[in-house]
C-alpha positions as CSV (number, residue, x, y, z in Angstrom):
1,X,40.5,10.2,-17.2
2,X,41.7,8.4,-14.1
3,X,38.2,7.3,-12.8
4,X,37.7,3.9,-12.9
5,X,35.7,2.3,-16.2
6,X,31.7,2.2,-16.1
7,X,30.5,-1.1,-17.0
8,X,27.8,-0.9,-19.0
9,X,25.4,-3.4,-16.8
10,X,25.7,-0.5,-14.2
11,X,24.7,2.8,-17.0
12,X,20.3,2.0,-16.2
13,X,19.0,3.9,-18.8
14,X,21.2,6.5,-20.8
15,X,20.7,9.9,-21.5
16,X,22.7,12.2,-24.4
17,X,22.6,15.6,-24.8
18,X,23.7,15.9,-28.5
19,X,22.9,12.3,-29.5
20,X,22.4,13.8,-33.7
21,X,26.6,14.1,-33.6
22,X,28.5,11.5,-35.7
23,X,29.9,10.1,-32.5
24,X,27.3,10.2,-30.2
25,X,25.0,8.5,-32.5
26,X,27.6,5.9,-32.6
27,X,27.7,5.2,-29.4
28,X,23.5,5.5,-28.6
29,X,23.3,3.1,-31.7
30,X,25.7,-0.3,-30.0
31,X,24.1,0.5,-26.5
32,X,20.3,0.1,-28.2
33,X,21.7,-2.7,-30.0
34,X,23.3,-4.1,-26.7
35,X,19.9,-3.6,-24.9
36,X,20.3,-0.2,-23.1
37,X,17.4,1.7,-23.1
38,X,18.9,5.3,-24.4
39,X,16.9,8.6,-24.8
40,X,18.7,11.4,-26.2
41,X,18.3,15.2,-27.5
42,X,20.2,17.7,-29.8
43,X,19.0,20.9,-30.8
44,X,18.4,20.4,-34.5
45,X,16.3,17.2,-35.8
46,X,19.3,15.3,-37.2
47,X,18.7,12.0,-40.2
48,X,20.1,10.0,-37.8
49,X,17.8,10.9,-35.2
50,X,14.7,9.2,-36.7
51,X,16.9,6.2,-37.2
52,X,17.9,5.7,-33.3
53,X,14.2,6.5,-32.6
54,X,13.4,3.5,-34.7
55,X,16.2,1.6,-33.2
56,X,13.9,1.7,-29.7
57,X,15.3,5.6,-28.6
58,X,13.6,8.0,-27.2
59,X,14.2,10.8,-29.1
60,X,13.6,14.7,-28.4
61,X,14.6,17.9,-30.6
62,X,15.9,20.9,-28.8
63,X,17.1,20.9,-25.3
64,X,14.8,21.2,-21.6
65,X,15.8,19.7,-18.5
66,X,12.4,17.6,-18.4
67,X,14.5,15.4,-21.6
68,X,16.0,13.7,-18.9
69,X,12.9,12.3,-17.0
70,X,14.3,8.9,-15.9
71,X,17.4,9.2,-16.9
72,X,20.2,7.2,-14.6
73,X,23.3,8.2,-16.6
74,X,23.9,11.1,-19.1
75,X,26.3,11.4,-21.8
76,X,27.1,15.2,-22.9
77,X,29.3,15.5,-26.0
78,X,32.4,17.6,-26.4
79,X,30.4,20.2,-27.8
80,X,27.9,20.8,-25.2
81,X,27.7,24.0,-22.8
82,X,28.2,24.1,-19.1
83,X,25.2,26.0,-19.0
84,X,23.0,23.7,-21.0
85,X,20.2,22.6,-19.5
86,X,19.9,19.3,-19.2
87,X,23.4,19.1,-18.5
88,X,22.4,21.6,-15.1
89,X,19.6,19.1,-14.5
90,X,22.0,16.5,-14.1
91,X,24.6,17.8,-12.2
92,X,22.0,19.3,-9.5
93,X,20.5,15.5,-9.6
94,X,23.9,14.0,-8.6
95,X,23.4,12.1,-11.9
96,X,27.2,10.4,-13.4
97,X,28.0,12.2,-16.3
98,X,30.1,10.3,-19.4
99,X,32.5,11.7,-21.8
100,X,31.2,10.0,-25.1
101,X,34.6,7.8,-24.6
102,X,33.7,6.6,-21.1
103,X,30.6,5.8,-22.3
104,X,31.9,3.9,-25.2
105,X,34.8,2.3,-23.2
106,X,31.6,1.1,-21.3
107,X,29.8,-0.3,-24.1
108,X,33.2,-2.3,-25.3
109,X,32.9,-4.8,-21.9
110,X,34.9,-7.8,-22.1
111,X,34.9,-7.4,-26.2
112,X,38.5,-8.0,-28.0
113,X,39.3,-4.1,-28.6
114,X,40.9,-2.7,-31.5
115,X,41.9,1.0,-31.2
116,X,43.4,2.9,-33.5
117,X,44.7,6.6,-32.7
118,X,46.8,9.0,-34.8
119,X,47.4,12.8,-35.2
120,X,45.7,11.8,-38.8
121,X,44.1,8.9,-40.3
122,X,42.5,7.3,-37.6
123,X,38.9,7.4,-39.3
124,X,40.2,6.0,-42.6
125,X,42.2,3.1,-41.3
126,X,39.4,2.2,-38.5
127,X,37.1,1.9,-41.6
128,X,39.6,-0.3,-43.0
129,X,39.9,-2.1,-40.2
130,X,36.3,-2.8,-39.8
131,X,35.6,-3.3,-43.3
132,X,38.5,-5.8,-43.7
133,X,37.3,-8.1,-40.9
134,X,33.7,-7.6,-41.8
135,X,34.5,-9.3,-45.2
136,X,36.7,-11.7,-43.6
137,X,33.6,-13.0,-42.0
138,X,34.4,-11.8,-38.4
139,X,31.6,-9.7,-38.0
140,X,33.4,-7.0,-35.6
141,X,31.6,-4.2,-33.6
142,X,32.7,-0.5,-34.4
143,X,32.7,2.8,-33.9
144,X,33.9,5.6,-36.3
145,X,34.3,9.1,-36.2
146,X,33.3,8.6,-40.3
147,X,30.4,7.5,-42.4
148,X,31.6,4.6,-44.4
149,X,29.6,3.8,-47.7
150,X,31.2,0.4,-47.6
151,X,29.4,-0.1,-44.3
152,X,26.2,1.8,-44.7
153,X,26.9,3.3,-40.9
154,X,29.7,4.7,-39.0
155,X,28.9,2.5,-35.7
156,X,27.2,-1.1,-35.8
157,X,26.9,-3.8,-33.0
158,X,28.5,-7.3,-34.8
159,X,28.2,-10.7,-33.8
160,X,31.7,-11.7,-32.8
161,X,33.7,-10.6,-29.7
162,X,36.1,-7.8,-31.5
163,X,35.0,-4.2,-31.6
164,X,37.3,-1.9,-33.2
165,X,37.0,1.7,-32.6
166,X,38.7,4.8,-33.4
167,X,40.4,6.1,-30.6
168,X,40.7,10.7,-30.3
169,X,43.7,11.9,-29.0
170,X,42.6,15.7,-29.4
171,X,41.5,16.0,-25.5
172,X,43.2,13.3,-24.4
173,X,39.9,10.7,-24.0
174,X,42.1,7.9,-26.4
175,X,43.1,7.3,-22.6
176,X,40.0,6.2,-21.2
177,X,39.7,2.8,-23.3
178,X,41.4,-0.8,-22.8
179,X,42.7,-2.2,-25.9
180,X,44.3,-5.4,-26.5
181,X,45.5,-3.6,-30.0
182,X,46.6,-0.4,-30.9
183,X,47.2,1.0,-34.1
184,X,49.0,4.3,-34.1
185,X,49.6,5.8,-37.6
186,X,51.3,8.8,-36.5
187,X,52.5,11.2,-33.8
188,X,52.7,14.9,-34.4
189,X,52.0,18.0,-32.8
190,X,49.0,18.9,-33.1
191,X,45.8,19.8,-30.9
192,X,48.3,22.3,-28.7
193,X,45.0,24.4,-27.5
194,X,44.6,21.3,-25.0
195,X,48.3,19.8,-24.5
196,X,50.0,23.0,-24.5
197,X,53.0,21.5,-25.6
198,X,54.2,19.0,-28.7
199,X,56.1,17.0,-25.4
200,X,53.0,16.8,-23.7
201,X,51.3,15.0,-27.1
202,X,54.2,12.5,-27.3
203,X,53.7,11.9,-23.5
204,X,49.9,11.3,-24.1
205,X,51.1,8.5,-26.6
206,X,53.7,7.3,-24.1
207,X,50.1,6.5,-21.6
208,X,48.1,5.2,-24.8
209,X,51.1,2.5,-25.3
210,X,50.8,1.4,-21.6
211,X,47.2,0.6,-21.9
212,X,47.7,-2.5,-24.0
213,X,48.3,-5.7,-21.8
214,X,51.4,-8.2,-21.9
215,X,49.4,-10.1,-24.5
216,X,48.8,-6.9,-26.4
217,X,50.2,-5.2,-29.8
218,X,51.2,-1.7,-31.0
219,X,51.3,-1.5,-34.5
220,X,53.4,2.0,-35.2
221,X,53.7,3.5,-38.2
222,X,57.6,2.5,-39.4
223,X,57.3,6.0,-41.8
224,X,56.6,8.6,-39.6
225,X,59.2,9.7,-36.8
226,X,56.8,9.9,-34.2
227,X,54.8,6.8,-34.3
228,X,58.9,5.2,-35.0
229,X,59.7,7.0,-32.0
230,X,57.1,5.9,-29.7
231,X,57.5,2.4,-31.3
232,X,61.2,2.4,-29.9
233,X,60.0,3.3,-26.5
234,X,57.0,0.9,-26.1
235,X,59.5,-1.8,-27.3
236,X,62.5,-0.6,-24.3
237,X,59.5,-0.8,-21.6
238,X,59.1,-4.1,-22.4
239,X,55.6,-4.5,-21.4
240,X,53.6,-5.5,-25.1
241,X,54.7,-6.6,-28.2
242,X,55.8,-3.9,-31.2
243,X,54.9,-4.2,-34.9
244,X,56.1,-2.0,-36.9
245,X,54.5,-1.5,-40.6
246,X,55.9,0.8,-43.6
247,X,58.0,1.3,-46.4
248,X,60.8,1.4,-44.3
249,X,63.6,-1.2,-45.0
250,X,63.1,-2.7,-41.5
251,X,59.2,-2.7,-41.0
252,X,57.9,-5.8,-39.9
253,X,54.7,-5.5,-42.4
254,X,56.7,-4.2,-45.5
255,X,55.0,-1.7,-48.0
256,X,56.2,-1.7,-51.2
257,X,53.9,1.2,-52.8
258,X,54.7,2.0,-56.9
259,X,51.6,3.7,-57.1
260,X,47.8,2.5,-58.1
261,X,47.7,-1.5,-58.7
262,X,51.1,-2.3,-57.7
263,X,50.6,-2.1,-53.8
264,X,52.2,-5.1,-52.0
265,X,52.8,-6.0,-48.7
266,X,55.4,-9.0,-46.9
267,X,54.8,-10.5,-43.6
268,X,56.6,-13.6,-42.9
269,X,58.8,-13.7,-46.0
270,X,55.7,-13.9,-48.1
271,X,54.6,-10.9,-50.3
272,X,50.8,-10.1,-50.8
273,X,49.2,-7.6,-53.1
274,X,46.3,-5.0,-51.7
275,X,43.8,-4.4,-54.3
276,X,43.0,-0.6,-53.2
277,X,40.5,1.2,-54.1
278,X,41.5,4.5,-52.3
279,X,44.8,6.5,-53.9
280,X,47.6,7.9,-52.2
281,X,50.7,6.7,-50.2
282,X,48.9,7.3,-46.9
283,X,46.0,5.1,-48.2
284,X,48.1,2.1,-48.6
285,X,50.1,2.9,-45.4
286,X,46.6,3.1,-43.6
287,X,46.6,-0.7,-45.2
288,X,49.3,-1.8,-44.1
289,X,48.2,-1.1,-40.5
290,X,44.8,-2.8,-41.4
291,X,46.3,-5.8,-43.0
292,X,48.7,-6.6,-39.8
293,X,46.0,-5.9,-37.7
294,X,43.4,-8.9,-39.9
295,X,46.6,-11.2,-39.5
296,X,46.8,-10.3,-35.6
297,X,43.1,-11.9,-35.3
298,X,43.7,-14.9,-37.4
299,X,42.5,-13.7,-41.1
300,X,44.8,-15.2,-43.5
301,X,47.1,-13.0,-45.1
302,X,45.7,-14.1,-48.6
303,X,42.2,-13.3,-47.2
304,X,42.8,-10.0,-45.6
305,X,44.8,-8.6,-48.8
306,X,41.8,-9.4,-50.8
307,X,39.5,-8.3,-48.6
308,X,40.7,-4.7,-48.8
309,X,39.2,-4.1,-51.9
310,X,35.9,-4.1,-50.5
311,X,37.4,-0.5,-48.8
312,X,36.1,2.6,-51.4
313,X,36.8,5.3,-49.2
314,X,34.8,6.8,-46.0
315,X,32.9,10.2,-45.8
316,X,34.9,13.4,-46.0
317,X,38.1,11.3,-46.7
318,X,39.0,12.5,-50.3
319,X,35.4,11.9,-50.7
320,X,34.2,12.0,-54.4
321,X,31.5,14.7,-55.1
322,X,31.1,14.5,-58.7
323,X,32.2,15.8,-61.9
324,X,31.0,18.3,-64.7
325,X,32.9,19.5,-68.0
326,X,35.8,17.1,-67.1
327,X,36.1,18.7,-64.1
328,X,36.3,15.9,-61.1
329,X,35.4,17.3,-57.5
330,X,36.8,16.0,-54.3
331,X,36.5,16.6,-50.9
332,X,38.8,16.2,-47.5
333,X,38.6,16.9,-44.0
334,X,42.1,17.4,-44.0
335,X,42.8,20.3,-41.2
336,X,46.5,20.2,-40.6
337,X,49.5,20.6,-42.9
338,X,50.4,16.9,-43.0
339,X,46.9,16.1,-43.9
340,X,46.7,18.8,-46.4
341,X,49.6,17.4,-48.4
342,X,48.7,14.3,-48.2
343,X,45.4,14.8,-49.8
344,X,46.5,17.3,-52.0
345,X,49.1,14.0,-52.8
346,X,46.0,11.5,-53.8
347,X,44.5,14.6,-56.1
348,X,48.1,14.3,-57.9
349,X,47.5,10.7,-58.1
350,X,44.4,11.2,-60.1
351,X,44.7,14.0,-61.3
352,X,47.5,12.6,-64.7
353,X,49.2,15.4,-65.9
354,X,46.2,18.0,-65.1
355,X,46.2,20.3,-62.6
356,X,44.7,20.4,-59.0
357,X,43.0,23.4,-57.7
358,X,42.1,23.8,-53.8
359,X,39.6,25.5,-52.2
360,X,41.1,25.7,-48.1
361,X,39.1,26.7,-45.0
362,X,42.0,26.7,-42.4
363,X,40.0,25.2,-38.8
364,X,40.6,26.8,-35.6
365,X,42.4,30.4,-34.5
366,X,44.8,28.9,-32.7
367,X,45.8,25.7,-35.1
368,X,46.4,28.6,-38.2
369,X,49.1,30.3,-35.6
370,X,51.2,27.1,-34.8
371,X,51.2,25.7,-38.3
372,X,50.5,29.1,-40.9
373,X,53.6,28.4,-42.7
374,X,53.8,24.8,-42.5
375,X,49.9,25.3,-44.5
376,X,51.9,27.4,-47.2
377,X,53.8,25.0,-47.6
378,X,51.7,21.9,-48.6
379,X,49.1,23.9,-50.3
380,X,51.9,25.1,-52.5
381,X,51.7,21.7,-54.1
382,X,48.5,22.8,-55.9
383,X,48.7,24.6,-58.9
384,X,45.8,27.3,-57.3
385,X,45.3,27.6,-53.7
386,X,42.3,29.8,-52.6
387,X,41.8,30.3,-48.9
388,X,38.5,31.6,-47.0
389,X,38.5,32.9,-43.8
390,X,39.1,30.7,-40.7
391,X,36.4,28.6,-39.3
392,X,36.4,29.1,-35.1
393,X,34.8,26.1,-34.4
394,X,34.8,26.2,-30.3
395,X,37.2,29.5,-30.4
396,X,37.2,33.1,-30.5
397,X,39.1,35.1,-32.2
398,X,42.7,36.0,-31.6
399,X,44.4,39.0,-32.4
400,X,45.9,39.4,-35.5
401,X,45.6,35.8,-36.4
402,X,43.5,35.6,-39.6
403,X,43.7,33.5,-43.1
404,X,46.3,36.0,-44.1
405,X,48.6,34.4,-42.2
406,X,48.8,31.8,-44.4
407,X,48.1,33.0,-48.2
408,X,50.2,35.6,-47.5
409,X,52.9,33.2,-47.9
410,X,51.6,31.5,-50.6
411,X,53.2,31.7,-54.4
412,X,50.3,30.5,-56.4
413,X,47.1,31.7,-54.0
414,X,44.9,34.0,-52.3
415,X,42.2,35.0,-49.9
416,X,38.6,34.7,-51.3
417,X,35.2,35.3,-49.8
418,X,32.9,33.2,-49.1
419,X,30.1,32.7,-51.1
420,X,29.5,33.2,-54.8
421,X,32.7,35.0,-54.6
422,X,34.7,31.2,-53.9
423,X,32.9,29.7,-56.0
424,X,33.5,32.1,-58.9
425,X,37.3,31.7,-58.4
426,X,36.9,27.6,-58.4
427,X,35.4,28.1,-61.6
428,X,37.3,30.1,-63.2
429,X,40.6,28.5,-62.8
430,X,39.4,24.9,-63.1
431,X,39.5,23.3,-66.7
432,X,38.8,19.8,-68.3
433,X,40.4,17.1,-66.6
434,X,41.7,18.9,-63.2
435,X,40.9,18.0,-59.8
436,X,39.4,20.7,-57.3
437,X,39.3,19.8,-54.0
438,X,38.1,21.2,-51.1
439,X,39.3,20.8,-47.9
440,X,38.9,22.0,-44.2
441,X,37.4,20.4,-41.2
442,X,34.6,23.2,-40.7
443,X,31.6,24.0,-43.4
444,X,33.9,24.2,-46.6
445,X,32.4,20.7,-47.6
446,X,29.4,22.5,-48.7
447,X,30.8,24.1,-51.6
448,X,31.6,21.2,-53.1
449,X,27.9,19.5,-54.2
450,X,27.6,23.4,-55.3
451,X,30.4,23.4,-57.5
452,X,29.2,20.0,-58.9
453,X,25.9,21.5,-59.7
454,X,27.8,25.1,-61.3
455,X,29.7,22.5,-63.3
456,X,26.7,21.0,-64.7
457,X,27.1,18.0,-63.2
């Protein structure tokens, strides 16, 4: 993370070994755009594949070291093996080898960059962000971790000089990028199979703030304690300006949130009203952030609060699925507690006086050990809670730490298969009018088309 930035005249042609990820698509898609010629591979033959082929890529399905051929520069993603191998091929060539954020931090140049980081939220409010100053007649570059419908793509090459981007704190590459404004919507432990320690997360912040230049701007998150913590910081240092956002009495962008078309905000003793599409008190907070940041760039208040209306929502962020026999099906990519309740939080907002049912897939061994009862706890805001087993992602198993760690804590839940068995229980407890959602970061999101369908819908 301390190597100095590529620049992307210097990449020659680019090379990435898992090009069909949500990511690294984005980035392969700004550097065809931006005139880098870019080949790429991935092991299964991705949608998005055929569209950077037709970009001008040079696509190939499954991975051989000969997929490199003239390759000058590679980018492997996070996901990729030490022993894969094209990855070999380039390390025994002496080739440079990119995290996907180097590479994007390369594509970014001399652009005006927006970054916005967060233990949650970044996706939403970087679709915001982008969607905001998109309507606003900027025409900003981005990158997003998210499919946005509003958008069409997660990651597009635009005509002016901004490029906003979400920025990933989870192995510490937020660090490699140059921004001249940061949005940080909250700090919290999480991601402790990298850091170690919730101390070592703040700390990571801490070097995030420092990136921003004397001309610069944090926008931190007035609501949460560690964003208002860091925010306190950043300001003693002195090196860039603060702005704080939040329903808090002494946020500089005030929210005043009383629920679904009443959501206002004041900057400079004038109040404006966001016309959100997108329910929940971390929705409009997410706003907020996008709001001050359209203001930051010269949007007129009046034009940026309007503007957010053109926001419905981006993939996997209480995504709607459908609906059958009154039944209304949601899903989240929520994968820690804080995001739990506050998606289980927007299915209360919707939901009337019906009741929510969640289907959980806790994400990662070692997450579901640090936070098992603080998971209890928010899914105990749902009137059922049924948990499968964990997804390991990148982990193996360890010892004694299993699902039950978590429903067996629970008042109103339990442990289901997967399956038919899942599925079964989802339709058995949900009636006309409730809300199921499901929710987990691994491949829980399937059930919910399936559940659609079961319903009739």
């Amino acid at each position: 993370m301390t190597q100095p930035l590529a620049d992307i005249n210097s990449l020659g042609r680019v090379h990435f070994i898992g090009i069909g990820g949500v990511g690294m698509s984005a980035v392969a898609r700004i550097m065809v755009a931006r005139g880098v010629p870019v080949s790429g591979s991935d092991a299964k033959d991705l949608p998005v594949m055929q569209d950077l082929q037709s970009a001008g890529a040079r696509i190939a399905v499954g991975y051989a070291a000969g997929n490199l051929r003239d390759a000058q520069t590679v980018v492997a993603g996070s996901a990729i093996r030490a022993d894969n191998p094209e990855l070999e091929a380039a390390r025994a060539a002496g080739l440079p080898v990119l995290h996907r954020s180097e590479a994007l931090a390369a594509t970014m140049g001399a652009d005006r960059v927006v970054t916005v980081a967060g233990t949650h939220g970044k996706s939403t409010t970087t679709s915001m962000v982008a969607v905001l100053l998109k309507e606003a007649g900027l025409d900003p570059s981005f990158a997003i971790g998210a499919n946005v419908p509003a958008l069409g793509v997660n990651a597009a090459h635009g005509a002016s000089d901004i490029f906003v981007a979400e920025a990933d704190e989870s192995d510490g590459s937020f660090l490699n990028y140059r921004p001249l404004i940061a949005v940080v919507t909250n700090v919290e432990a999480d991601h402790l199979d990298y850091y170690g320690t919730p101390e070592a997360v703040y700390a990571s912040f801490d070097s995030f703030a420092a990136l921003l230049p004397a001309n610069g701007v944090l926008f931190a998150c007035a609501d949460d304690d560690g964003a208002r913590a860091l925010a306190e910081r950043t300001r003693a240092a002195g090196n860039t300006r603060v702005l704080s956002y939040g329903t808090a009495e002494d946020a500089d962008i005030r929210l005043r949130d009383r629920g679904p078309g009443d959501v206002r905000v004041s900057v400079g003793g004038q109040e404006y009203r966001l016309d959100l599409q997108v329910p929940g008190r971390h929705n409009a907070l997410n706003a907020a952030a996008a709001f001050g940041v359209a203001v930051e760039l010269g949007v007129a208040p009046r034009v940026a609060a309007a503007a957010l209306g053109h926001f419905t929502g981006a993939s996997r962020r209480f995504e709607f699925k459908g609906q059958g026999r009154g039944v209304r099906v949601y899903d989240d990519y929520a994968h820690h507690p804080t995001e739990v309740r506050a998606a289980l939080s927007a299915a209360r907002s919707v939901a009337g006086g019906n009741k929510v049912h969640v289907l959980f897939q806790p994400h990662l061994f070692s997450r579901t050990r640090e936070f098992a009862e603080q998971f209890a706890e928010a899914l105990g805001e749902a009137d059922t809670a049924l948990v499968l087993d964990i997804y390991p992602a990148r982990e193996d198993p360890i010892p004694g730490v299993t699902s039950t760690l978590i429903t067996g804590r629970l008042k109103s839940g339990r442990l289901v298969a997967g399956g038919q068995e899942a599925l079964d229980a989802v339709l058995s407890a949900a009636g006309e009018g409730d809300i199921v959602l499901t929710v987990g970061a691994g491949d829980v999101t399937a059930y919910g088309p399936r559940i659609v369908e079961l319903l009739g819908g």
